[in-house]
N, C-alpha and C positions, 0 to 999 in steps of 0.2 A: 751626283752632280759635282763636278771640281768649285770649288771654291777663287773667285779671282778678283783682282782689282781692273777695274777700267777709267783709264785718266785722258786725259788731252781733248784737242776739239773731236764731235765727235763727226765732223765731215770729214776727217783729213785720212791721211792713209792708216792703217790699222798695222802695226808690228805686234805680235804674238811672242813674250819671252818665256823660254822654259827654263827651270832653274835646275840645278843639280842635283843628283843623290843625296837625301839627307838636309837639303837645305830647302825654304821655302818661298814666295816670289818675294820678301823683300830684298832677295839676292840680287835683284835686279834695279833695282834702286839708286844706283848712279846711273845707271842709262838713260832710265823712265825720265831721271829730272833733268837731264840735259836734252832732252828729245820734246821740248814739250810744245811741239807744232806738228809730231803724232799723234793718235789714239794710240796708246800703250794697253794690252788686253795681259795681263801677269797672271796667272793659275798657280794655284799651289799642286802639285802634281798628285794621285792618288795615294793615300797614307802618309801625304807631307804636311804638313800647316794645318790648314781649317777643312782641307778636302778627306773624307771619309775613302775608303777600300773597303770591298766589300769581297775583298778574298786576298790570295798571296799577291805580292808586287808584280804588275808583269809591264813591259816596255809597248806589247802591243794593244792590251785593255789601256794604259796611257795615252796612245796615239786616238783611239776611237772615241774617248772623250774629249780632246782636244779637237779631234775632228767636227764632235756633236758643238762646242764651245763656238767654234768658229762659222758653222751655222745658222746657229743663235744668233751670236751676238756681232754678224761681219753685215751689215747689206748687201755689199757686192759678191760675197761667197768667196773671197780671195784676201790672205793676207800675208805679207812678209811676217818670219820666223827663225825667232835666234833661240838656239840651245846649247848649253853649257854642258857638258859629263853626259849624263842620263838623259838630261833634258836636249840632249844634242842625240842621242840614240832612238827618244822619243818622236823627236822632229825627223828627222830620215825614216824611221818607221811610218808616219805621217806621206811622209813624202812619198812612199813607195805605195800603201794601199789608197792616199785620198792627192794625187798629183791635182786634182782639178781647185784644191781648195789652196794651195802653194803659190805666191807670187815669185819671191829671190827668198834665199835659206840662208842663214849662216850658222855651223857648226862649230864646236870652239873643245878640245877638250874631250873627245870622246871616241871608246874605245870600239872597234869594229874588229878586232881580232879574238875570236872565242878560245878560252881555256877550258880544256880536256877535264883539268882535274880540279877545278874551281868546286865542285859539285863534293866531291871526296873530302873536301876540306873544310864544307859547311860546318860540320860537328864541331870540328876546331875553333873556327871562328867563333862558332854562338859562344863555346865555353871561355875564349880571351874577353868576348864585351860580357860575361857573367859576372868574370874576376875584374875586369876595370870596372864595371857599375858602381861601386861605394865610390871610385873614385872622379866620373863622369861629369856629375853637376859643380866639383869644387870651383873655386876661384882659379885656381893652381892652371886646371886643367881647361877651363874656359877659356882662358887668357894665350896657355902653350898654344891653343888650336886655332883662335884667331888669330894670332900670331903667323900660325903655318899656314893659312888662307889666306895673310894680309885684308881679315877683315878692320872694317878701321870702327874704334870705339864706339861710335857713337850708335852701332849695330848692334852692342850687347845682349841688349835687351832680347831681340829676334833673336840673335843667337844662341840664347840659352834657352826660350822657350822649344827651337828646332830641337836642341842637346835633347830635352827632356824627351822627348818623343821615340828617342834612339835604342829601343827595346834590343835586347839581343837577337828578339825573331826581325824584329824589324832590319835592324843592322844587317844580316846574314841574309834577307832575303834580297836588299838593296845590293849588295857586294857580288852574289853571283849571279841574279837580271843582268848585271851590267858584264859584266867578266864573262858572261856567255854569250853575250850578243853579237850574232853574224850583221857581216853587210848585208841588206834586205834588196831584191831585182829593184829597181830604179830605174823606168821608162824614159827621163827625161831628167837630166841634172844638169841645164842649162841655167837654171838659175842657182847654181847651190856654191857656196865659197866653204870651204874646211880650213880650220886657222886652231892653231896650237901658239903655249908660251915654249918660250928657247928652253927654260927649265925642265920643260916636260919629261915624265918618263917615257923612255924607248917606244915601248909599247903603243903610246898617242900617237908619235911620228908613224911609226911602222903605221896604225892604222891609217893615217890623213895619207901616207904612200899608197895605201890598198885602196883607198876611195879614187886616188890620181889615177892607177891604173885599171881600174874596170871602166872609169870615166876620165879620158884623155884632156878633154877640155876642161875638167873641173880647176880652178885657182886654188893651190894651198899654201897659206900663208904661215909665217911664224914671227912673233912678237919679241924682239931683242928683249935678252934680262928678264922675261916673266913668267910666271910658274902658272899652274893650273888655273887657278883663280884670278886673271887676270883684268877683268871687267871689273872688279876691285881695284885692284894691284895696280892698275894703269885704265883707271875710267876714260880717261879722254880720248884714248890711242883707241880703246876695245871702240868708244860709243862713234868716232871717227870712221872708223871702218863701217858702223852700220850704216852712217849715212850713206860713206859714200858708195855702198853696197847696193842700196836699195834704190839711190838716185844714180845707178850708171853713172857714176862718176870715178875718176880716177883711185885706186886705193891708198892710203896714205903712206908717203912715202918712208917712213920710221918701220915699215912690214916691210918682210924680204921673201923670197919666194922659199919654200922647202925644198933641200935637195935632194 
């Protein structure tokens, strides 16, 4: 059973946030608190935080828990869902085997273009986080890394306990779930928005293109100046767009469309 936090009234509409590879729901934590005339439903994903796995990391055993969550704990059986990286892979996973459970989507960050040889390179990978481990939990290296997320201080804390967690099995099996994961059929992506930062690597765009052209009407948006992390990096602009996502409303005009 995922481990999650649930905040706001608990009549009002229910947003569903999934947080990233490697990181766990307090990732979501500027949005939660600027939203708070939502129900906010945050999971830590399987093998991230305080949620147990009870085998390898995989995007679709994620999606059927969140499914089971959203059962649980929705009345109405329907709620809006935002995901970041993983947790953006997990929710389109979501979306494609439980569309009934889905109200509007947003995607942020996430990769739908699968690598051939991501798999051949596992072994590499486990032995680079073998060799970085003595150096994982330092200050040095704490600081470099929220730094490159623009996590902002006062997240430390969370952030070092997610660090701790970051096994080299763990790491290597998070890195190619995600690096393999195809677009999954999608019966209906009428409510679904795909939005990257301008920083992103190639790879995010090309995917948020791939998503545009199997789904002609999907929106993809791209966030001036911000990098992957950008529901940190620019809370008001990321938590902005969820409103006005979820309220059919206009999207905010500081987004520009993907070319």
């Amino acid at each position: 059973m995922l481990h999650y936090t649930d905040s706001g009234p608990s009549d009002a509409p229910v947003i569903v946030f999934l947080p990233g590879g490697g990181m766990s729901g307090w990732s979501w934590l500027p949005q939660v608190k600027r939203l708070p005339d939502y129900r906010c439903i945050v999971p830590d994903l399987p093998g991230h935080g305080q949620s147990p796995t009870n085998g390898p990391i995989s995007i679709s055993a994620a999606a059927e828990e969140v499914a089971e969550l959203i059962k649980d704990r929705v009345p109405t059986g329907r709620a809006h869902v935002v995901g970041l990286s993983m947790g953006g892979q997990t929710a389109l996973q979501l979306l494609s085997t439980h569309p009934e459970l889905v109200d509007r989507m947003i995607v942020s960050g996430t990769n739908t273009s699968p690598s051939g040889s991501i798999r051949l390179l596992a072994p590499l990978l486990k032995l680079v986080m073998i060799l970085y481990g003595p150096l994982q939990n330092t200050g040095y290296m704490i600081h470099a890394n929220m730094n490159q997320l623009k996590i902002p201080p006062e997240y430390e804390a969370d952030f070092r306990g997610d660090t701790r967690l970051m096994t080299p099995d763990f790491y290597t099996q998070v890195v190619v779930e995600s690096m393999t994961y195809p677009l999954p059929p999608i019966a209906d992506a009428s409510g679904l928005l795909v939005a990257c930062g301008e920083k992103e690597p190639g790879l995010i765009k090309k995917s948020a293109r791939m998503i545009r052209g199997e789904h002609p009407g999907v929106p993809c948006v791209v966030a001036p100046g911000a990098g992957h992390n950008w529901g940190m990096e620019k809370p008001d602009l990321f938590t902005a767009m969820i409103r006005s996502w979820v309220e059919h409303a206009p999207l905010p005009v500081e987004l520009h469309q993907l070319p």
